[in-house]
C-alpha positions as CSV (number, residue, x, y, z in Angstrom):
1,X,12.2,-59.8,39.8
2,X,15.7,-58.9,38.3
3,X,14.9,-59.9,34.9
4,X,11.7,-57.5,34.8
5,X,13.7,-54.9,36.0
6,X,16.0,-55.4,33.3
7,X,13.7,-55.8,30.6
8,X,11.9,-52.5,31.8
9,X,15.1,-51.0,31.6
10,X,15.7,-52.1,28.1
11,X,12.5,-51.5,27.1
12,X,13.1,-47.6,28.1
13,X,16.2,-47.6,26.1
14,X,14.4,-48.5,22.5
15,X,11.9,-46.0,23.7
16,X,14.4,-43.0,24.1
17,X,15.9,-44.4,21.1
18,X,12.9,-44.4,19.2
19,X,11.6,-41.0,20.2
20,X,15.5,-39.7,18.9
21,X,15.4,-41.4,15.8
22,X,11.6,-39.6,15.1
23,X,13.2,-36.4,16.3
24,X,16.3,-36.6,13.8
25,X,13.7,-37.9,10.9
26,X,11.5,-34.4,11.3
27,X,14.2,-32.5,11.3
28,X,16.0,-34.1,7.9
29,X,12.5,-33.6,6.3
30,X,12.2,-30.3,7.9
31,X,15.3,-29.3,6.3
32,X,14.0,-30.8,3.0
33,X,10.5,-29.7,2.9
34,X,9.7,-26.6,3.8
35,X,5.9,-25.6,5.8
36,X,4.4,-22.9,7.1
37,X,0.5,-23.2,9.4
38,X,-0.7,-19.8,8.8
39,X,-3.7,-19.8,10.0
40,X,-4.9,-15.9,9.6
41,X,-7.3,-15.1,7.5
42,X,-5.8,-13.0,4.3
43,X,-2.2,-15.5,4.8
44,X,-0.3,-11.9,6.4
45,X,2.3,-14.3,7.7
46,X,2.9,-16.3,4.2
47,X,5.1,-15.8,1.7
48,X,2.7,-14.9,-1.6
49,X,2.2,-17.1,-4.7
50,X,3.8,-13.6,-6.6
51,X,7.4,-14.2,-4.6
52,X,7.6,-17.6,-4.9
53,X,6.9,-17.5,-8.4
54,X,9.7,-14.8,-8.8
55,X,11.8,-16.4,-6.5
56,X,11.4,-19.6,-8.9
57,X,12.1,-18.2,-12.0
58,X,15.5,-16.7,-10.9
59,X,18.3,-17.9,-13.3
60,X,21.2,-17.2,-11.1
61,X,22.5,-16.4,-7.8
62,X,21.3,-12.9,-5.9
63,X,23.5,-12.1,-2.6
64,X,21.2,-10.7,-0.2
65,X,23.0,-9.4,3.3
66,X,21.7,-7.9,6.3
67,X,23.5,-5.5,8.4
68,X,22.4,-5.5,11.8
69,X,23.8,-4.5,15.0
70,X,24.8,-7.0,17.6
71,X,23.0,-4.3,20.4
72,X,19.6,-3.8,19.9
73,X,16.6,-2.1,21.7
74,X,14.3,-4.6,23.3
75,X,11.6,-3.8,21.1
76,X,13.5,-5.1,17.7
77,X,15.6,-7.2,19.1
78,X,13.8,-10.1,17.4
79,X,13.9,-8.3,13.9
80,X,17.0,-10.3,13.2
81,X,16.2,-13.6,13.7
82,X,12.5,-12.7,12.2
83,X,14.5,-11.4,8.9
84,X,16.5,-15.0,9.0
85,X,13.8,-16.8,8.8
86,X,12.0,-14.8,6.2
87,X,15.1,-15.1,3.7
88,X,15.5,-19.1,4.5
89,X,12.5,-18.8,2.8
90,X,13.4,-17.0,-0.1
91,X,16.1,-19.7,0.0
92,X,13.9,-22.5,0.0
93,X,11.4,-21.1,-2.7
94,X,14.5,-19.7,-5.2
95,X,16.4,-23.6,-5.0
96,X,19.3,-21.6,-3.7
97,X,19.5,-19.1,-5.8
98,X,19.0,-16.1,-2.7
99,X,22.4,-16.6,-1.2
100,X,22.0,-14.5,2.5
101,X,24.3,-13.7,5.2
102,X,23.6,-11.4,8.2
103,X,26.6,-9.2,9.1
104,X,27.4,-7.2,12.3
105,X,29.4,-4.2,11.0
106,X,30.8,-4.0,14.4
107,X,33.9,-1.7,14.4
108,X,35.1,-2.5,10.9
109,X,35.2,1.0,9.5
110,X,36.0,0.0,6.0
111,X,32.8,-1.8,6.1
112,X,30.8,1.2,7.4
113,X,32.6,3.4,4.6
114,X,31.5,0.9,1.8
115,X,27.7,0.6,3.3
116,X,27.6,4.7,3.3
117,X,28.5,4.6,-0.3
118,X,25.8,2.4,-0.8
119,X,23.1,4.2,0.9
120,X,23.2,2.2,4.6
121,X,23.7,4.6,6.9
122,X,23.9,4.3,11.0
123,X,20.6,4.5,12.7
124,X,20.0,6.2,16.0
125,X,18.6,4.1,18.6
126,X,18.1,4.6,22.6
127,X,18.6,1.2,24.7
128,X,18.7,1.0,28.4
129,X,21.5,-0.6,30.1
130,X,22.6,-0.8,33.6
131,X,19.2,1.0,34.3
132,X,20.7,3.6,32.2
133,X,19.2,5.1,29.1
134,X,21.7,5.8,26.4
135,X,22.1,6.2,22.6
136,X,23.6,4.2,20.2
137,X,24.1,3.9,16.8
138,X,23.1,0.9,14.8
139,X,23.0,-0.9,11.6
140,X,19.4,-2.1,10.3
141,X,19.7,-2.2,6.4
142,X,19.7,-5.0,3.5
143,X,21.5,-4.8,0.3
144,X,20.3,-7.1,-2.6
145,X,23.1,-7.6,-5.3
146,X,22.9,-9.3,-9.1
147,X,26.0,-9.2,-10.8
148,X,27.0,-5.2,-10.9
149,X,23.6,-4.1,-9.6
150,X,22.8,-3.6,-5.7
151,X,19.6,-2.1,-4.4
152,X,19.3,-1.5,-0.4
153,X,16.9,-1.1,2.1
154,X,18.2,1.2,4.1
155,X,16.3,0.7,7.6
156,X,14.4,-2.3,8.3
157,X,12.0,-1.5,10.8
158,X,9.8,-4.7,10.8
159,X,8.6,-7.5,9.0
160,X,5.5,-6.4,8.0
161,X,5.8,-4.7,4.6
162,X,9.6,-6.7,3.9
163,X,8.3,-9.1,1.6
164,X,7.4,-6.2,-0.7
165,X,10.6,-4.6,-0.1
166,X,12.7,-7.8,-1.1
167,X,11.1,-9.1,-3.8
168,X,10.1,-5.5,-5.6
169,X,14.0,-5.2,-5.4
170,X,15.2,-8.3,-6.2
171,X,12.5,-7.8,-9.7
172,X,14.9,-4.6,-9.9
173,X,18.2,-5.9,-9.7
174,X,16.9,-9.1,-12.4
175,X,15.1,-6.9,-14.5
176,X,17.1,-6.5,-18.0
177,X,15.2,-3.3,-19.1
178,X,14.2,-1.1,-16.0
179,X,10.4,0.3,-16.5
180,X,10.7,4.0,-16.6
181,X,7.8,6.6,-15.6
182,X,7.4,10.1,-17.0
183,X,6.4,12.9,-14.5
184,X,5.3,16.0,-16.2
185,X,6.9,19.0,-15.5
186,X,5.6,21.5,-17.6
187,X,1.9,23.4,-16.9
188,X,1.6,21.3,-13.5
189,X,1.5,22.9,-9.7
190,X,3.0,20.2,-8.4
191,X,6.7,19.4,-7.8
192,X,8.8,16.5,-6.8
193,X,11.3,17.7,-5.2
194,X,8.7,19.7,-3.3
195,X,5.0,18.4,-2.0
196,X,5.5,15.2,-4.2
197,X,8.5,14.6,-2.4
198,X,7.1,11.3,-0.2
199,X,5.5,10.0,-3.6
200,X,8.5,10.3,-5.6
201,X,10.9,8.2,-2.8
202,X,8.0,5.3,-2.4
203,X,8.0,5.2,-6.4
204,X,12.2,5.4,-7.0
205,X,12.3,1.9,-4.8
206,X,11.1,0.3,-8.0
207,X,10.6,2.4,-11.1
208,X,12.8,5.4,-12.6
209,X,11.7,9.0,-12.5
210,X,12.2,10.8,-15.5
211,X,11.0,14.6,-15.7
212,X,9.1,15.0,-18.8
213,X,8.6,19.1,-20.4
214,X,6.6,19.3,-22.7
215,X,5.7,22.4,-25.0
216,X,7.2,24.1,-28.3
217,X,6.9,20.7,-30.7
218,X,8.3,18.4,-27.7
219,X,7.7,14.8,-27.5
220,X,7.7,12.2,-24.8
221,X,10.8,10.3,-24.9
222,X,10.8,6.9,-26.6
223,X,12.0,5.1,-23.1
224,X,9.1,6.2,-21.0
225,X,6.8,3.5,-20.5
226,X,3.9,5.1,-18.2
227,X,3.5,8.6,-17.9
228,X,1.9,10.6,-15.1
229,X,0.4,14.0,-15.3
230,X,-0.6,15.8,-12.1
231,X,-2.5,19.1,-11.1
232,X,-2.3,20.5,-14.5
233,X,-2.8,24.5,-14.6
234,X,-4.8,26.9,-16.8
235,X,-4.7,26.7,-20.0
236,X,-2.6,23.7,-21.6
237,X,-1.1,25.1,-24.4
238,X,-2.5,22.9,-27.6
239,X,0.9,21.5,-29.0
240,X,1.2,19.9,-25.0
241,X,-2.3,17.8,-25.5
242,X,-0.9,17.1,-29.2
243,X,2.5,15.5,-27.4
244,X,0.2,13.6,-24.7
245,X,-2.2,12.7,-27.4
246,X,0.6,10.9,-29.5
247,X,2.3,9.1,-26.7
248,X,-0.6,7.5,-25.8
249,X,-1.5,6.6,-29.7
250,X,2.0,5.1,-29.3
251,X,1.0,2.9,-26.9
252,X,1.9,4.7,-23.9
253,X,-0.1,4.8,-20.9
254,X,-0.9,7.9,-18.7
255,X,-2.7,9.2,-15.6
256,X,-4.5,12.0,-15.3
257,X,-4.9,13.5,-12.1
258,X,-6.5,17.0,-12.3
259,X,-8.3,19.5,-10.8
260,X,-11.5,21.2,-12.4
261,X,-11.1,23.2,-8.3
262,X,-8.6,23.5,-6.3
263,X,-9.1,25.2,-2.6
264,X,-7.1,27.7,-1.5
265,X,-5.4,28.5,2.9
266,X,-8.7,30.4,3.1
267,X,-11.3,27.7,1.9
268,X,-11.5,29.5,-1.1
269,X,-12.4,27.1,-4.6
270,X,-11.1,28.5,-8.1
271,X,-11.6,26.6,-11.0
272,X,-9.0,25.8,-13.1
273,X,-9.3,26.3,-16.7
274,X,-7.0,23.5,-17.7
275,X,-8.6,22.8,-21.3
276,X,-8.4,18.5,-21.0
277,X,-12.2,18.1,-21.2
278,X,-12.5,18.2,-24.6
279,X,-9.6,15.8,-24.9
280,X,-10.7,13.4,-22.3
281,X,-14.6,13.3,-23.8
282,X,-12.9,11.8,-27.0
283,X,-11.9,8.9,-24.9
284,X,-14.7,8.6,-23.2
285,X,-14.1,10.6,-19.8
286,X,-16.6,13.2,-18.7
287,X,-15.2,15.5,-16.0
288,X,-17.5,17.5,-14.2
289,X,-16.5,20.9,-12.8
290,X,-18.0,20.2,-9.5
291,X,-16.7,19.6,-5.9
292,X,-17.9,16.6,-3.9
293,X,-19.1,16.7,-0.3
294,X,-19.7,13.1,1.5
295,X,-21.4,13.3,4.9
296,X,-21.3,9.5,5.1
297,X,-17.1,8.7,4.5
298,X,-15.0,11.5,4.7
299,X,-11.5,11.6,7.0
300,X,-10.2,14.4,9.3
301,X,-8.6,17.3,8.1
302,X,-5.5,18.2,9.8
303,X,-5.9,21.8,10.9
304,X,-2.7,24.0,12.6
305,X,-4.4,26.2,14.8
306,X,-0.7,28.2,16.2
307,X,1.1,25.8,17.7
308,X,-1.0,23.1,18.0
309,X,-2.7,20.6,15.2
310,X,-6.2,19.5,15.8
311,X,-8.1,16.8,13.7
312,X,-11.4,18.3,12.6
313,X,-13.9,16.0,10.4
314,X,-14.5,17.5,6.9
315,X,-17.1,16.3,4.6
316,X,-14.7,17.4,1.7
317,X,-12.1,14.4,2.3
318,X,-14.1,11.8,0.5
319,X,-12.8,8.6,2.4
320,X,-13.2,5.5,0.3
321,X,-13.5,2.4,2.1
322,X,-13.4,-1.3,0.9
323,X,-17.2,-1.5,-0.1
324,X,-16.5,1.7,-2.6
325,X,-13.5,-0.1,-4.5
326,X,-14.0,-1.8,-7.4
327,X,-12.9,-5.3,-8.2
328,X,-9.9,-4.6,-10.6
329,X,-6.2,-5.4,-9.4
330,X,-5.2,-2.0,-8.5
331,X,-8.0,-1.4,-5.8
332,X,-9.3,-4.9,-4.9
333,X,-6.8,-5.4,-2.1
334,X,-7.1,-1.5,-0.7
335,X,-9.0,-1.1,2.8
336,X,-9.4,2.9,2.2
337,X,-8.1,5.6,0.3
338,X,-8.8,9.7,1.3
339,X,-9.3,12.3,-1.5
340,X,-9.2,16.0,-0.5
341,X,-11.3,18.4,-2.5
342,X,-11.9,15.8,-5.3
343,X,-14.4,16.9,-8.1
344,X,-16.2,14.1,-9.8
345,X,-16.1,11.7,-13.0
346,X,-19.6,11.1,-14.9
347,X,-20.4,6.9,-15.3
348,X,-18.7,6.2,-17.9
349,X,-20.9,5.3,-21.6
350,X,-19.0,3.0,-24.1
351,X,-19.6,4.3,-27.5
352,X,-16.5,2.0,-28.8
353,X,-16.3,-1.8,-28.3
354,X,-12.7,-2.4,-28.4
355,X,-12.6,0.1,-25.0
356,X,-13.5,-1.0,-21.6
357,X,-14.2,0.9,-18.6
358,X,-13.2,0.0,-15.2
359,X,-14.9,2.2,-11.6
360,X,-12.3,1.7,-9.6
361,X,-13.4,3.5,-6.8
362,X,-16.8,5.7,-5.8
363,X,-18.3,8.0,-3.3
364,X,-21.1,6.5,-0.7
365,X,-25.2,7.0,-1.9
366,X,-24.8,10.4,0.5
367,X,-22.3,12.7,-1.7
368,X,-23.5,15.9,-3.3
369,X,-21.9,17.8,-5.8
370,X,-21.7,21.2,-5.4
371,X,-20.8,23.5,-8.5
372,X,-19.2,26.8,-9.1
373,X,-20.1,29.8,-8.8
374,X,-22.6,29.3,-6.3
375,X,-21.8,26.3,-5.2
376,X,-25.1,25.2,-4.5
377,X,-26.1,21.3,-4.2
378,X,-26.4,19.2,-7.1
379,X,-28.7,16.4,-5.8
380,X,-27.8,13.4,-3.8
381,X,-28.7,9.7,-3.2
382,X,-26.3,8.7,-6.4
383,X,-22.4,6.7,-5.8
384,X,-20.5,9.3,-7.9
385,X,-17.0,7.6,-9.4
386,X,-13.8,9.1,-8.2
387,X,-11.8,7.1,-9.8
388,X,-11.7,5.4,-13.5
389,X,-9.7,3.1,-15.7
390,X,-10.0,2.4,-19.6
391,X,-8.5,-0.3,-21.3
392,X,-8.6,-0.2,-25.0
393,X,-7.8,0.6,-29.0
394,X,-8.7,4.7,-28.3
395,X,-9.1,6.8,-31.2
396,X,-6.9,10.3,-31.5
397,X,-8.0,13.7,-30.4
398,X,-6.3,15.1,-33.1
399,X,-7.7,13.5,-36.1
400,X,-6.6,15.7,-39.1
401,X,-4.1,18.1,-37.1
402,X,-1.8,17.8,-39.4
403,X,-1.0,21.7,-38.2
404,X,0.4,20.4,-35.2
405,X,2.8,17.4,-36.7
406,X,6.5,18.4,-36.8
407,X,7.1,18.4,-40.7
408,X,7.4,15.4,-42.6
409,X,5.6,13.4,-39.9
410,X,1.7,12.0,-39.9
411,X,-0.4,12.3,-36.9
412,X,-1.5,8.8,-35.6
413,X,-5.4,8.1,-35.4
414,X,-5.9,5.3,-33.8
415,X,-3.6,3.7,-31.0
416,X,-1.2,1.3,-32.3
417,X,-1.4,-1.1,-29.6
418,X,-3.7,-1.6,-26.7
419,X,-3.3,1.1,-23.9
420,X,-4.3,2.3,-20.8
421,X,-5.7,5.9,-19.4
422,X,-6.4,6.8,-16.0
423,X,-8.2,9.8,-14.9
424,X,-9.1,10.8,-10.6
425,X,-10.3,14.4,-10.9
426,X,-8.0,15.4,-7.8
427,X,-4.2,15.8,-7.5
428,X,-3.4,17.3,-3.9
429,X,-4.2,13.3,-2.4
430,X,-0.3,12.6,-3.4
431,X,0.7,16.0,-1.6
432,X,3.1,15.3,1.6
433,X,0.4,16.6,3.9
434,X,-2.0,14.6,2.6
435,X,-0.7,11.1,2.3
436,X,-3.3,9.4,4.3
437,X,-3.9,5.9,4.9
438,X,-4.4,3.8,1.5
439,X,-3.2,6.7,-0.6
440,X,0.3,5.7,-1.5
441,X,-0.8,2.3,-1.7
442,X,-3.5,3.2,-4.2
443,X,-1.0,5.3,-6.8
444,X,2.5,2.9,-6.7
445,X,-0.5,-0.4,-7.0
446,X,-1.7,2.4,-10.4
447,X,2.2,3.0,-11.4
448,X,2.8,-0.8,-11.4
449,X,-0.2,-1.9,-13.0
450,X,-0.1,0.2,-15.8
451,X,4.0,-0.3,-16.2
452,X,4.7,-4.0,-14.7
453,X,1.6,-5.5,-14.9
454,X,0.0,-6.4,-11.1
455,X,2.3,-9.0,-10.2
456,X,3.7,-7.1,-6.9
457,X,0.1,-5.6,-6.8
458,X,-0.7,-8.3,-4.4
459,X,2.7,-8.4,-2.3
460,X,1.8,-4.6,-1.6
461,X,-1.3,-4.5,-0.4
462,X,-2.6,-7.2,1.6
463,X,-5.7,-6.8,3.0
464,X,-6.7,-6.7,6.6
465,X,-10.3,-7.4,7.7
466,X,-11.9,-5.0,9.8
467,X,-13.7,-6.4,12.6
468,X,-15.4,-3.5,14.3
469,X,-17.9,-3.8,17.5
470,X,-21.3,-4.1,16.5
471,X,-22.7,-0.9,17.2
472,X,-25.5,-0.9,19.7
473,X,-28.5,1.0,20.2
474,X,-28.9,4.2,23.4
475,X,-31.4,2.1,24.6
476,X,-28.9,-1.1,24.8
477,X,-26.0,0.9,26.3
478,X,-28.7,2.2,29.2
479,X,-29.6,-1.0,29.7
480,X,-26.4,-2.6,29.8
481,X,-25.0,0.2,32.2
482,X,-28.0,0.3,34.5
483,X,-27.2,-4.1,34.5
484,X,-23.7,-2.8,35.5
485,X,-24.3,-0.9,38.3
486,X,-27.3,-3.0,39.7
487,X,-26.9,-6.9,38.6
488,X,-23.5,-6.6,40.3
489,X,-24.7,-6.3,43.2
490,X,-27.7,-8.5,43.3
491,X,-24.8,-11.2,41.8
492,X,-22.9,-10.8,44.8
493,X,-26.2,-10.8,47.6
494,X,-27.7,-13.9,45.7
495,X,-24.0,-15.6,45.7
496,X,-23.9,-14.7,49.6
497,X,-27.0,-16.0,50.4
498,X,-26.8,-19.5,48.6
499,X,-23.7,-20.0,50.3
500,X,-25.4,-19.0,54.0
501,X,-28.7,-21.0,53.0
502,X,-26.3,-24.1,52.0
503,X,-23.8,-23.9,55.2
504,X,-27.1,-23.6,57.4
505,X,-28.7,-27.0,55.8
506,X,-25.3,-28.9,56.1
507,X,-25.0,-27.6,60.1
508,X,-28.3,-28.9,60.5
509,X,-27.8,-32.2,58.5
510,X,-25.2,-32.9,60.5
511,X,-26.4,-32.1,63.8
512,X,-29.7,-34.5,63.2
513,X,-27.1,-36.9,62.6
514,X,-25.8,-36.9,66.4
């Protein structure tokens, strides 16, 4: 009896021992091989192919450091640990090249004075302690350094959109030539220091601004890469289309965003003379000068009635969803995008074989076009495009304006290397008021395609699939409230009789049995 005891006993030992020795294994390989079971559908949880091929190619060390507060809200408190095991990752995938640390500023004021000069700044945050509420303030930024360069992230607020954030800055810091884009000044209604204002800070995280003005024999500087041209006004003088004809014979790429309308406080549409059509047509872009109504897809308009702001549907903000998106990079991930009093594009015809033309995204089979003065539909039942891409050798609009050249210099005909044009026939989308849903999202994935190439396209905007209730008929939902009110009920009175009929036949099987 004592000697199975004892083997039992042994017996438990290599058991325990075995089961430690499995544990310690796992975790050596764990620490080794990195994996990840992400089992939603679109991989929102993953780190993308994009990062990891960044994140590879890095040639020497980056020092990323987080700077969080030891007190946290409730709500974030797992953002820390969250961000950890994000950049363990980034670890992992760059063979040690992303060197992190997380830092609590604490009380070290020398710290807090560098981190101000850098951009991180002290958050405002309410916590309750000691069934007290109080306010705090609180570190919840990330600076990425590479040798004498450091980008931040000045307030990390969750997890969702930080792989973007890293890796757009770490491509930043690495990049030896930073990708510069041109924003038109000169004969446009919009500003960026004004309503651009949201745009311009989303596009700064990765790209330089530089404020082109054009006009009396100016030309777009050499260094700008992509150039943007937004809301243009009446009448562009002729030596401006002659600047923004060149640069893109150069090899420069450019999007147009105009308005042939623009609508007034008072719902009032005045065309805008901008003189671009002609230009446009010679590469193969034919603006209408209509406005589009969609009674299918459009979003709310936000309307200040005194004090208060109501949403109110209006046919007028053309809401793209996925199905309206083309398949190119720079809409193919997009759930939606809203365009306010957006005029329309004809389908583009290719009368030259070295362009190609790209739809990236159209109105529903229910829009109508509705053109000045009378405003008066156009027809229906045809997807009108809202948005379009060419890709291409074009040939100048300024053949033989040799009035136009500075002296000594020859006009270019025909584009020197292969280019890019964009044109979306409305401009206010980008204003501050109107940034809806998809909107930013569709202009930075436009900026970086056309400047970068799409490789953070796809960091950016991962989609989410929309699962909506299956809508149901009146006659269902009568149905299934009359069933409700009713089949409840007659539930509960057939329950209560099955039990009464079954109690009864065991009281009587029982009492046969005496």
């Amino acid at each position: 009896m004592n000697g199975k005891k004892a083997t039992d006993k042994v017996s438990n030992i290599v058991y325990v021992l075995i089961i430690i020795a499995i544990v310690l294994i796992v975790n050596a390989l764990a620490n080794r091989f990195f994996g990840r079971l992400d089992l939603s559908q679109n991989k929102l949880y993953s780190i993308s192919q994009t990062t990891k091929q960044i994140l590879s190619d890095l040639d020497d060390v980056i020092s990323v450091k987080a700077y969080f507060s030891k007190k946290l809200p409730v709500q974030i408190s797992r953002l820390p640990k969250e961000v950890d095991d994000m950049l363990q990752e980034y670890n992992i995938y760059s063979h040690g090249n992303v060197n992190y640390q997380r830092i609590d500023p604490g009380e070290d004021e020398e710290l807090k004075q560098k981190l101000a000069g850098l951009g991180v700044m002290p958050v405002t945050m309410t916590i309750i302690e000691k069934d007290e509420r109080q306010q705090i303030n609180g570190y919840l930024g990330i600076t990425i350094s590479y040798g004498e360069k450091t980008e931040v992230i000045p307030m990390v607020e969750n997890t969702q959109d930080l792989e973007y954030e890293l890796t757009s800055r770490i491509y930043r810091v690495t990049a030896t030539q930073p990708k510069h884009l041109g924003f038109i000044t000169s004969n446009t209604s919009h500003d960026l220091m004004g309503d651009y204002r949201l745009f311009a800070q989303e596009v700064r995280k990765l790209h330089e601004i530089d404020p082109v003005e054009l006009g009396e024999g100016k030309k777009v500087p050499e260094e700008i890469n992509t150039l943007v041209l937004a809301g243009p006004t009446d009448s562009i003088p002729e030596d401006v289309k002659f600047a923004l004809d060149q640069f893109i014979m150069r090899g420069g790429r450019i999007i147009f965003l105009i308005d042939n309308l623009v609508v007034d406080e008072r719902r009032v549409p005045r065309q805008v003379n901008h003189g671009l059509s002609q230009m446009l047509a010679s590469y193969g872009f034919r603006m209408s000068g209509n406005i589009v109504r969609d009674d299918k897809s459009h979003s709310n308009e936000r309307v200040s009635q005194g004090i208060f702001t109501i949403n109110r549907p209006n046919p007028f903000f053309l809401r793209i969803t996925k199905k309206y998106f083309g398949e190119h990079p720079v809409v193919a991930r997009l759930s939606e995008l809203t365009l306010p009093w957006s005029g329309s594009l004809e389908p583009p015809v290719n009368t030259d074989s070295t362009v190609t033309y790209s739809v990236l995204a159209r109105t529903t089979d229910a829009a109508q076009s509705f053109a000045p003065p009378r405003f008066q539909p156009l027809g229906g039942g045809n997807e009108i495009p809202l948005a379009i891409l060419a890709t291409g050798w074009f040939t100048s609009a300024f053949r033989n304006r040799t009035d136009l050249a500075k002296e000594g210099e020859t006009p270019i005909d025909r584009s020197t290397a292969e280019t890019e044009i964009m044109v979306i026939p409305c401009s206010a989308f980008l204003q501050n008021q109107y940034l809806y849903p998809g909107n930013l999202e569709f202009i930075l994935n436009a900026i970086d395609y056309l400047t970068i190439g799409d490789k953070l396209i796809s960091i950016r905007t991962r989609p989410t699939t929309d699962r909506p209730l299956k809508a149901l008929s009146a006659e269902m939902k009568n149905f299934l409230r009359i069933l409700n009110i009713v089949g409840v009920p007659i539930l509960v009175i057939l329950f209560g009789s099955m039990r009464f009929y079954l109690k009864r036949r065991d009281k009587m099987i029982r009492s046969r049995s005496f």
